[in-house]
C-alpha positions in Angstrom: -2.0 21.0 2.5 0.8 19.3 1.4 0.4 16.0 -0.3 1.4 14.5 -3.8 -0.5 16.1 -6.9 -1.4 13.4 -9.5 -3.1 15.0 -11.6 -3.0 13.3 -15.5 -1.7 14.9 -18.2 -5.0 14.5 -20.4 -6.9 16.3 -18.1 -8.8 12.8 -17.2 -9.3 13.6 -13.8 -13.0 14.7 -13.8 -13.9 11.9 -16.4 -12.3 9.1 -14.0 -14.3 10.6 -10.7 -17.5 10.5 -12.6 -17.3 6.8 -13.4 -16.0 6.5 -10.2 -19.5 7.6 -8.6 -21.4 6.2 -11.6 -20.3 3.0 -10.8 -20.7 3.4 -6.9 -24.4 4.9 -7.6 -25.6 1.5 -8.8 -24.5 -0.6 -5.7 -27.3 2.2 -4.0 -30.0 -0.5 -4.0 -27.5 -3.4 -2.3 -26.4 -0.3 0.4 -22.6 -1.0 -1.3 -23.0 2.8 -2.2 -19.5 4.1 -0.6 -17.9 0.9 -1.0 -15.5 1.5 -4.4 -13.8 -2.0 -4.5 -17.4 -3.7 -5.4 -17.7 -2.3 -8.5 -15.3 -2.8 -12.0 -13.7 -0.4 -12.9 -13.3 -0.1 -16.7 -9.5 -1.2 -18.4 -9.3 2.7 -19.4 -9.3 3.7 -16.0 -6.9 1.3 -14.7 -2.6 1.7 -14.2 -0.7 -0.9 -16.8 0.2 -2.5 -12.7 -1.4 -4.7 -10.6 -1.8 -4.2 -6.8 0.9 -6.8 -6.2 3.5 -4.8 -8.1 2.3 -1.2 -6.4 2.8 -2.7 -3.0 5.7 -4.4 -3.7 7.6 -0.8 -4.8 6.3 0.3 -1.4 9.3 -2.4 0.1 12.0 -2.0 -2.0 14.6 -0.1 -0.4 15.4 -3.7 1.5 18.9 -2.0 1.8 17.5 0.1 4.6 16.3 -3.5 6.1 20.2 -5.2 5.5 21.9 -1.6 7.4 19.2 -2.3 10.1 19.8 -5.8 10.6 24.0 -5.2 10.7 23.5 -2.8 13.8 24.0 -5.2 16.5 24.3 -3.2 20.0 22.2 -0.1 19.3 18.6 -0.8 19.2 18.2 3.4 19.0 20.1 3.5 16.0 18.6 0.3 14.6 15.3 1.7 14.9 15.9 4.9 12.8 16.6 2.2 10.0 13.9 0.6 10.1 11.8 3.8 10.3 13.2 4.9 7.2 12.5 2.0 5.8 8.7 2.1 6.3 9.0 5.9 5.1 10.8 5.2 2.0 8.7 3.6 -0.3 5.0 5.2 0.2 5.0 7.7 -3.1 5.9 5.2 -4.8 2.3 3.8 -5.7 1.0 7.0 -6.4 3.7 8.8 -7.6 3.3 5.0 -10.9 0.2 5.0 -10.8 -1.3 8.4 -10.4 -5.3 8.8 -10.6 -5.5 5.6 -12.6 -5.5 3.0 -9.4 -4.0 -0.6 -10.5 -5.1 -3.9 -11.0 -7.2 -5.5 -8.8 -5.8 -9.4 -8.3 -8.1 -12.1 -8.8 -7.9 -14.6 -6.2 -4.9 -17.0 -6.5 -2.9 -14.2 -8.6 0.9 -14.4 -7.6 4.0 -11.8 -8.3 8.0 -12.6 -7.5 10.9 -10.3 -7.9 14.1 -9.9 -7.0 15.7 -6.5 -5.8 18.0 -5.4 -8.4 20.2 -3.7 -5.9 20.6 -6.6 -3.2 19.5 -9.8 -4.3 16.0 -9.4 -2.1 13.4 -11.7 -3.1 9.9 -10.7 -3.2 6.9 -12.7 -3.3 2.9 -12.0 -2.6 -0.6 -13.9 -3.4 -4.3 -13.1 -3.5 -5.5 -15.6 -1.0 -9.1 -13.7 -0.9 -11.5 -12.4 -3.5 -13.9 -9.7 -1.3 -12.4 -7.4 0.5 -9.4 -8.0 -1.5 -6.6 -9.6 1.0 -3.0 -10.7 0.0 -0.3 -12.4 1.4 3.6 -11.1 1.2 7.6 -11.9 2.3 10.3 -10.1 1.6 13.6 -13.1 2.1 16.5 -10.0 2.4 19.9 -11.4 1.1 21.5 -14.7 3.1 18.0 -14.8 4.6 19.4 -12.0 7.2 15.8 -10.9 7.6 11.9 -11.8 6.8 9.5 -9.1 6.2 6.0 -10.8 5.9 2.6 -10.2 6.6 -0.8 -10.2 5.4 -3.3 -7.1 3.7 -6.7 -6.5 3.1 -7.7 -3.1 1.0 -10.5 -1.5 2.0 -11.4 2.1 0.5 -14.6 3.5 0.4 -16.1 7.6 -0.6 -15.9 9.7 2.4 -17.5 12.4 0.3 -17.9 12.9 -3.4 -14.7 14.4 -3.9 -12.6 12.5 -1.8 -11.8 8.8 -1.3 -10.0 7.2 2.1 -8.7 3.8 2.5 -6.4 1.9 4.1 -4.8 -1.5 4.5 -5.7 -3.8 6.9 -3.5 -6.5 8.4 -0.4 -7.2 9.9 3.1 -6.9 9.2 6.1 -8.7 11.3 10.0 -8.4 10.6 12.6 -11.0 11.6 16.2 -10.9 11.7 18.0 -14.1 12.2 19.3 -13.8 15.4 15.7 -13.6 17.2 14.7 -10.1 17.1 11.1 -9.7 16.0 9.3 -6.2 14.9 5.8 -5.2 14.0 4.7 -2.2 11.8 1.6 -0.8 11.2 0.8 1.1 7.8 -0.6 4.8 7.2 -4.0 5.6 5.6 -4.6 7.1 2.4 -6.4 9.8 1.6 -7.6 11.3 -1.8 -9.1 15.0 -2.8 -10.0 16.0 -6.2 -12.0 13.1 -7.5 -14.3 14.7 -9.2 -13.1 18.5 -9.4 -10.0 20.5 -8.4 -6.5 19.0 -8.1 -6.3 15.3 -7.6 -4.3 15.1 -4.1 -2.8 12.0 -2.7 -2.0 12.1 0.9 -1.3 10.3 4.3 -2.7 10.5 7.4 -2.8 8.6 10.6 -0.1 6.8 13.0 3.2 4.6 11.7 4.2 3.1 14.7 6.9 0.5 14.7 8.0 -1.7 17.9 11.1 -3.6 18.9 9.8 -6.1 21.2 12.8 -7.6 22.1 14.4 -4.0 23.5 11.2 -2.7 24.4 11.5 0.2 21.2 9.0 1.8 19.6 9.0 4.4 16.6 5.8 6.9 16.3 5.1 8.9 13.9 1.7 10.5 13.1 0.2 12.1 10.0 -2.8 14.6 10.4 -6.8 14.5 9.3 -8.9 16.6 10.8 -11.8 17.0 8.8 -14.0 20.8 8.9 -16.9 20.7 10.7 -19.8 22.1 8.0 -22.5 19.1 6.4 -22.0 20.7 2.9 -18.4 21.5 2.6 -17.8 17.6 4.2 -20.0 16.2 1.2 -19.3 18.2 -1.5 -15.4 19.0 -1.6 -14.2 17.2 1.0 -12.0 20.1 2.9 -9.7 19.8 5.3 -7.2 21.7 7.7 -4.3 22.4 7.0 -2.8 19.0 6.1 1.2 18.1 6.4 3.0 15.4 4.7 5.8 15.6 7.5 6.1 15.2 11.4 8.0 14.4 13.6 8.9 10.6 14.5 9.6 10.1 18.2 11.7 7.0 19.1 11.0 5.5 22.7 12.2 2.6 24.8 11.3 1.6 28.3 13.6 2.4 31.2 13.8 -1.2 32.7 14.0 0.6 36.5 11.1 2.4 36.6 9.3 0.7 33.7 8.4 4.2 32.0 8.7 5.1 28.5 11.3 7.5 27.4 12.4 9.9 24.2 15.4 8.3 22.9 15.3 10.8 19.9 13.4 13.0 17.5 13.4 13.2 13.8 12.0 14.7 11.0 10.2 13.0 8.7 8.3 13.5 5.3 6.9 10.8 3.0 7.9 13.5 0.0 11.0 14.3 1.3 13.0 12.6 3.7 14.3 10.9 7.3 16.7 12.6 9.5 18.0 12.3 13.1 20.1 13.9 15.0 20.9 15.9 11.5 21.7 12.7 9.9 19.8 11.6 7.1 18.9 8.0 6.8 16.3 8.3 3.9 16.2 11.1 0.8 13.6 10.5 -1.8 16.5 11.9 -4.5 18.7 8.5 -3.2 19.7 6.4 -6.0 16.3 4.7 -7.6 16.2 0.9 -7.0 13.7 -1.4 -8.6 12.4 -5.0 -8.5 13.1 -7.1 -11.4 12.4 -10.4 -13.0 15.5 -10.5 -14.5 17.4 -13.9 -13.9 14.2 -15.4 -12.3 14.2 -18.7 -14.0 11.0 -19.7 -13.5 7.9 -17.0 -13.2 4.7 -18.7 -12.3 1.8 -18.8 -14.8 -0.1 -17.0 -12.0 1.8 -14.4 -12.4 0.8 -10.4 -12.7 2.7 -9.7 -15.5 0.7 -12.4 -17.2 -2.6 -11.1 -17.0 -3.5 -10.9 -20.6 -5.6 -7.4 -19.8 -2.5 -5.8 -18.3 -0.3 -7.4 -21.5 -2.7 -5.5 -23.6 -2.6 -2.3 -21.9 0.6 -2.1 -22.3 0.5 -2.0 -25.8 -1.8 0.5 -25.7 -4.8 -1.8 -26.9 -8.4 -0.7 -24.7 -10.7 -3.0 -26.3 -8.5 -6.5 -26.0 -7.6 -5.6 -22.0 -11.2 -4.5 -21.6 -12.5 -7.8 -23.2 -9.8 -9.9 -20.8 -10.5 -8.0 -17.8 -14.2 -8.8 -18.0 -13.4 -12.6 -18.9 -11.0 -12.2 -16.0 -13.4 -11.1 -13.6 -16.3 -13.8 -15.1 -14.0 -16.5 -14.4 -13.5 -15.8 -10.9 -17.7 -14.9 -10.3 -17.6 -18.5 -11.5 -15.6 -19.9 -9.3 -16.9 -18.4 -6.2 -20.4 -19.5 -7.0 -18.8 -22.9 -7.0 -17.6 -22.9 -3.6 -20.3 -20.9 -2.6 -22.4 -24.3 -3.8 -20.2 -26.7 -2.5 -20.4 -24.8 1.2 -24.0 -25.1 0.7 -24.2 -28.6 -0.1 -21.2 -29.4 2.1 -23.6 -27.6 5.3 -27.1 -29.8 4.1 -24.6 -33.0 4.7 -23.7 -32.3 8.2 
């Protein structure tokens, strides 16, 4: 099947997918039943990492971005960059966090970074509550390039030992002498939630498009789900399901206004990029990281603040179970506010 096993060490993995479908059982009455961001997750169950910080991993081989943008006259080339790129960096969030899924920013939540390796400067905000939705840029260094965009999480229980979700949204790069991309992200996929080996997996199209040079990178993951009602709801089986494929690079002709292969790569999410035997990605490259060192200023609203993450850090359940809740009261509170003030604003009109 291929995939990334994250199973935990402590043998958690039942316990988690049981409060996993406890929790989701009581959203039954509401219909919310396969919905899994509308109910809180306990602190135990959670990553020592926000959602901010996960994603931002997901971007931070920005050197891939810089070796892209410096290709001037070879939008073939350029392209296999920039496919790398959006290959790099997706085990990263599962391969941190494992079964334990992250934080879930409350509304107004910032994180910034810088890229240790580069300079590349990294910023994101929750700018909605429910479904969850964030806002990001990525300012590569001298401002060569602007990856930004926008996300909204949505992952729900296909079957009651597997979970699917995805991120919603858009994502646009620019490079400073007018070129202008767009890429669209892979879906997630998870087996095991409640028995056998927890699997995290991939599965749907990464297609990426040059529109100035009429270029476009696919790549697509498979899913094919077994036909059978009970081996659907129970353990969620699949086909045979591959973490690799192969990307196809294509650009029109501009005389006869068809599409044509340009080149053909490998590519695995677990393993690597390579064209033309060249390879432009290799998940043993050098590590890189994002830092807040020499940041002289980190916003109160920052993720790294959060008082419940502080305190699951230190290994302390109770204190980051106690902050989470207050957390998670404060912003209840606050949407009943403007939820009141819409209401009033409406009987005004």
């Amino acid at each position: 099947m291929g995939g990334l096993v994250i199973n935990e060490k402590d043998s958690s993995n039942a316990k988690i997918g049981v409060d996993i479908i406890k929790g989701l059982s009581k959203k039954l009455a509401s219909l919310k039943i396969l919905d899994i961001l509308n109910f809180s997750r306990p602190a135990r169950l959670t990553s020592p990492l926000s959602v901010h910080q996960c994603c931002g991993n997901e971007w931070v081989r920005t050197d891939l971005l810089e070796k892209a943008y410096q290709i001037k006259d070879d939008p073939i080339e350029r392209m296999k960059y920039l496919f790398a790129f959006a290959v790099s960096g997706v085990h990263q969030g599962p391969l941190k966090c494992r079964s334990r899924a992250p934080f879930n920013p409350i509304i107004g939540e910032t994180f910034q970074a810088v890229n240790e390796n580069d300079g590349s400067k990294l910023y994101l905000e929750q700018t909605e509550h429910h479904p969850p939705t964030f806002n990001f840029s990525v300012y590569g260094p001298n401002n060569h390039f602007l990856y930004h965009g926008f996300g909204t999480i949505d992952a729900h229980l296909y079957s009651i030992n597997m979970i699917k979700g995805e991120r919603i949204g858009k994502t646009l790069l620019k490079f400073d002498d007018g070129s202008i991309f767009t890429f669209s992200t892979l879906k997630t996929r998870i087996n095991g939630i409640v028995m056998g080996d927890r699997i995290y997996n991939y599965y749907g199209d990464l297609i990426i498009k040059d529109y100035k040079n009429k270029v476009e990178c696919i790549m697509t993951l498979n899913d094919e789900i077994q036909e059978g009602m009970l081996s659907k709801l129970w353990y969620g089986k699949t086909n045979p399901h591959y973490d690799e494929s192969i990307a196809v690079i294509r650009q029109v002709n501009p005389q006869t206004k068809q599409k044509e292969i340009k080149a053909k790569g490998y590519a695995s999410w677990l393993g690597q990029v390579i064209f033309d035997n060249k390879t432009y990605w290799s998940i043993f490259d050098p590590e890189q990281n994002w830092t807040q060192k020499g940041i002289d200023f980190i916003l109160p609203s920052d993720s790294t603040k959060r008082l419940d993450l502080i305190a699951l850090v230190k290994g302390d359940l109770d204190e980051s179970q106690y902050q989470k809740e207050k957390l998670e009261q404060l912003q209840r509170d606050d949407l009943k506010k403007r939820e009141n003030y819409e209401k009033k604003l409406g009987k005004n009109q």
